[in-house]
Wavefront OBJ file of the C-alpha trace (Angstrom):
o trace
v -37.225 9.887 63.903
v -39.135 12.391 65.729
v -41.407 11.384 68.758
v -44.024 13.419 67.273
v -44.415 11.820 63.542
v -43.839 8.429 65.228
v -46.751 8.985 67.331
v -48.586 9.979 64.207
v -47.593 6.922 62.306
v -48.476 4.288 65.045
v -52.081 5.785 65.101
v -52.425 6.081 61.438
v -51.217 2.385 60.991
v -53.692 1.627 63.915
v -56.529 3.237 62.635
v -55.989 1.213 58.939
v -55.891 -1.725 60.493
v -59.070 -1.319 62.199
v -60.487 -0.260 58.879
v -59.152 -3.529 57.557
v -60.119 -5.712 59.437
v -63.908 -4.457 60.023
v -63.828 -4.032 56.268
v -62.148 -7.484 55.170
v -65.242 -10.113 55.941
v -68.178 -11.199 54.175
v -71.096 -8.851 55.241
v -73.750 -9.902 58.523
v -77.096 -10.218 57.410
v -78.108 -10.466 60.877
v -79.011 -7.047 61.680
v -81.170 -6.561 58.764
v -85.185 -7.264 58.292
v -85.969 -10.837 56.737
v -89.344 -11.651 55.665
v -90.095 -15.276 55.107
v -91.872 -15.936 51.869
v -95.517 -15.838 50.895
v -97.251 -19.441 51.110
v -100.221 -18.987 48.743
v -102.848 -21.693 48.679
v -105.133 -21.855 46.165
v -109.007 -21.091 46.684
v -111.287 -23.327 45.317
v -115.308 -23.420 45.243
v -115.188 -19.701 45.014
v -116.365 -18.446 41.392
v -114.112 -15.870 39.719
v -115.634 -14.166 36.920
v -113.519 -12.856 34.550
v -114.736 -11.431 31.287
v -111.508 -10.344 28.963
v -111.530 -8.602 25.717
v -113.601 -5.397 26.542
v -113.404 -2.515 24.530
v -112.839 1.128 25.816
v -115.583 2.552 23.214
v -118.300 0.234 24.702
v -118.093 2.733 27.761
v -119.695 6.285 26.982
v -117.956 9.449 28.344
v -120.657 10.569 30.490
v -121.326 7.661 32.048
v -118.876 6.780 35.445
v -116.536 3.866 33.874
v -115.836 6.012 30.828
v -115.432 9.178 32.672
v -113.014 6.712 34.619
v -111.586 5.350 31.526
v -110.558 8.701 30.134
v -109.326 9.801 33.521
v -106.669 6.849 33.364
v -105.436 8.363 29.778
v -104.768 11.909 30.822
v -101.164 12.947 30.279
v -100.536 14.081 33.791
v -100.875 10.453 35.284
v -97.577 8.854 37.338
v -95.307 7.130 35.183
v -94.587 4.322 38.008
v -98.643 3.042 37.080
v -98.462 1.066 34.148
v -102.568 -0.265 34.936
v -105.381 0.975 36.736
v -108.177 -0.582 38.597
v -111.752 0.413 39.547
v -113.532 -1.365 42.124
v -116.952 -1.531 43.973
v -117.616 -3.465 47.142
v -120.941 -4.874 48.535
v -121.099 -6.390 51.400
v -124.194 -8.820 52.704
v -124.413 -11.558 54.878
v -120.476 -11.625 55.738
v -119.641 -11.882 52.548
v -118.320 -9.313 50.478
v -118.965 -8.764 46.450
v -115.592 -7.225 44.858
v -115.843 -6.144 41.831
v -113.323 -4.577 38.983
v -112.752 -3.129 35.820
v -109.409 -3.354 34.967
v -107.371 -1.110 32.254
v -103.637 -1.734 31.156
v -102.291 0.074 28.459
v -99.677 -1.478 27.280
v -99.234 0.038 23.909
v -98.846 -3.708 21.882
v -99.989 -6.649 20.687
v -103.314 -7.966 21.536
v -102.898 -9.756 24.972
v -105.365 -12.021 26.919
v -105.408 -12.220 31.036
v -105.408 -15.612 33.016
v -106.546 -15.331 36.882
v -106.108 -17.328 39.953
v -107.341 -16.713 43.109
v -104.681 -17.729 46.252
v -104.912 -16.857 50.025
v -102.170 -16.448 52.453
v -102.105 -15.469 56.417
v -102.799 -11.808 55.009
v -105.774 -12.342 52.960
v -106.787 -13.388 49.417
v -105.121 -12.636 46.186
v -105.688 -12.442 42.844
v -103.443 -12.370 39.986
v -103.530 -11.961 36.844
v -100.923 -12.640 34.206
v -101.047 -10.776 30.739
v -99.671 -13.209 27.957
v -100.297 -12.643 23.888
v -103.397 -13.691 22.588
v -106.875 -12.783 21.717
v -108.129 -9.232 22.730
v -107.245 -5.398 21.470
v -104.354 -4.119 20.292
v -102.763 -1.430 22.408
v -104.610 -1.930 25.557
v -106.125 -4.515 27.706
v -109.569 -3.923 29.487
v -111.636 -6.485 31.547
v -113.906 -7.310 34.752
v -113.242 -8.925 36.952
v -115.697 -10.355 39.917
v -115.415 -12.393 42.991
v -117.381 -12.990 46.116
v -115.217 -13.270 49.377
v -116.280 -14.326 52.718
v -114.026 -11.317 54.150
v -114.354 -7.235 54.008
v -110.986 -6.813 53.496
v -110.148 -6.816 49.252
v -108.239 -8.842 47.809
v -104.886 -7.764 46.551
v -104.575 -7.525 42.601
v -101.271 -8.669 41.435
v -100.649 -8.152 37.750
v -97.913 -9.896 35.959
v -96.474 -9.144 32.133
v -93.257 -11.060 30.795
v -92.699 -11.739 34.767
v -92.501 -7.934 35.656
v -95.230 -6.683 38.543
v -97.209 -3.557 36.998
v -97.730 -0.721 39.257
v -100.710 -0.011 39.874
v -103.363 2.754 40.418
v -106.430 1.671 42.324
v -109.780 3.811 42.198
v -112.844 2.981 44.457
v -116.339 3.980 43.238
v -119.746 3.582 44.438
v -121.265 3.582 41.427
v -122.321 0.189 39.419
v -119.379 -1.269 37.709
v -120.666 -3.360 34.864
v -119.917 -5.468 31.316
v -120.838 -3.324 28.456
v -123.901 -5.673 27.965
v -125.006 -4.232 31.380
v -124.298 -7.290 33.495
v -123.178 -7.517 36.681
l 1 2 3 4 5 6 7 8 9 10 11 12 13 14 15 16 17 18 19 20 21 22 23 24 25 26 27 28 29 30 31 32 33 34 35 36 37 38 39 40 41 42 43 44 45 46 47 48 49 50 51 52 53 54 55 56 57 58 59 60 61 62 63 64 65 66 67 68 69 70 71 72 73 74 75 76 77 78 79 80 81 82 83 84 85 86 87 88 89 90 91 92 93 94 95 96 97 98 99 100 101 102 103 104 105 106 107 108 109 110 111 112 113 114 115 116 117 118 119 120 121 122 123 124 125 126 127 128 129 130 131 132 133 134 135 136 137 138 139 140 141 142 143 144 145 146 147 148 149 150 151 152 153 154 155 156 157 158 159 160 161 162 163 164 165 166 167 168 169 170 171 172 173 174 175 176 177 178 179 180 181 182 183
């Protein structure tokens, strides 16, 4: 054999075993980021208003919610937001008013929306599950009101069939309100 190839054939045979052997064990989670998982305790003694069921015509085009409304419909929105929210914020005495209207266009059966209200080191959420029920068909369109004693909003989480919707949040200074007119 010559000195050369031999040469050439311990280091190639060295190398693969290195390559082996690094390659050959479970893999080490240990250098990677870990987040421990979200305690949420419930709120209580905090009224959530939630008024399902509302209808998109109820909300005239040149008025802000149905200039909002139609905004959410054009074709040249994301693909990755299957909802959208609208919110206002008012804050007095250290507590802040949030308030929502909330549009999900699902394109199906009539659905209804439960809440709860939860609050973790991070703040308060809300979520809201979407389940078959009363309501219109095609889309899903509510409000949704809470006061906090924070400034910080609450983070919407919207659940359907146990998938997260993305989301497209919109914040207004106009008065978002039930098509009756309430607040």
């Amino acid at each position: 054999m010559k000195p050369k190839f031999f040469c050439l054939m311990i280091a190639f045979l060295s190398a693969m075993t290195i390559l082996l052997s690094s390659c050959g064990g479970e893999p080490s989670y240990e250098d990677r980021e870990t987040f421990a998982p979200e305690v949420l305790t419930p709120v209580e003694g905090v009224e959530l208003i939630l008024q399902d069921g509302l209808r998109i015509d109820e909300y005239p085009l040149n008025e802000p919610i149905g200039e909002w409304l139609a905004g959410c419909s054009r074709p040249d929105r994301n693909d990755h937001f299957q909802a959208y929210t609208l919110r206002r914020e008012i804050s007095s005495e250290g507590n802040t008013s949030f308030t929502y209207i909330i549009y999900y266009p699902h394109g199906g059966a009539a659905l209804t929306v439960k809440s709860a209200l939860s609050q973790t080191d991070n703040g308060y959420i809300i979520d809201l599950t979407y389940e078959e029920g009363d309501g219109t068909q095609d889309y899903s369109l509510c409000y949704l009101s809470v006061t906090l004693p924070t400034d910080k909003a609450p983070r919407l989480r919207l659940t359907h069939d146990e998938e997260t919707l993305g989301v497209l949040s919109t914040v207004t200074v106009d008065p978002i309100t039930t098509p009756a007119g309430g607040n």
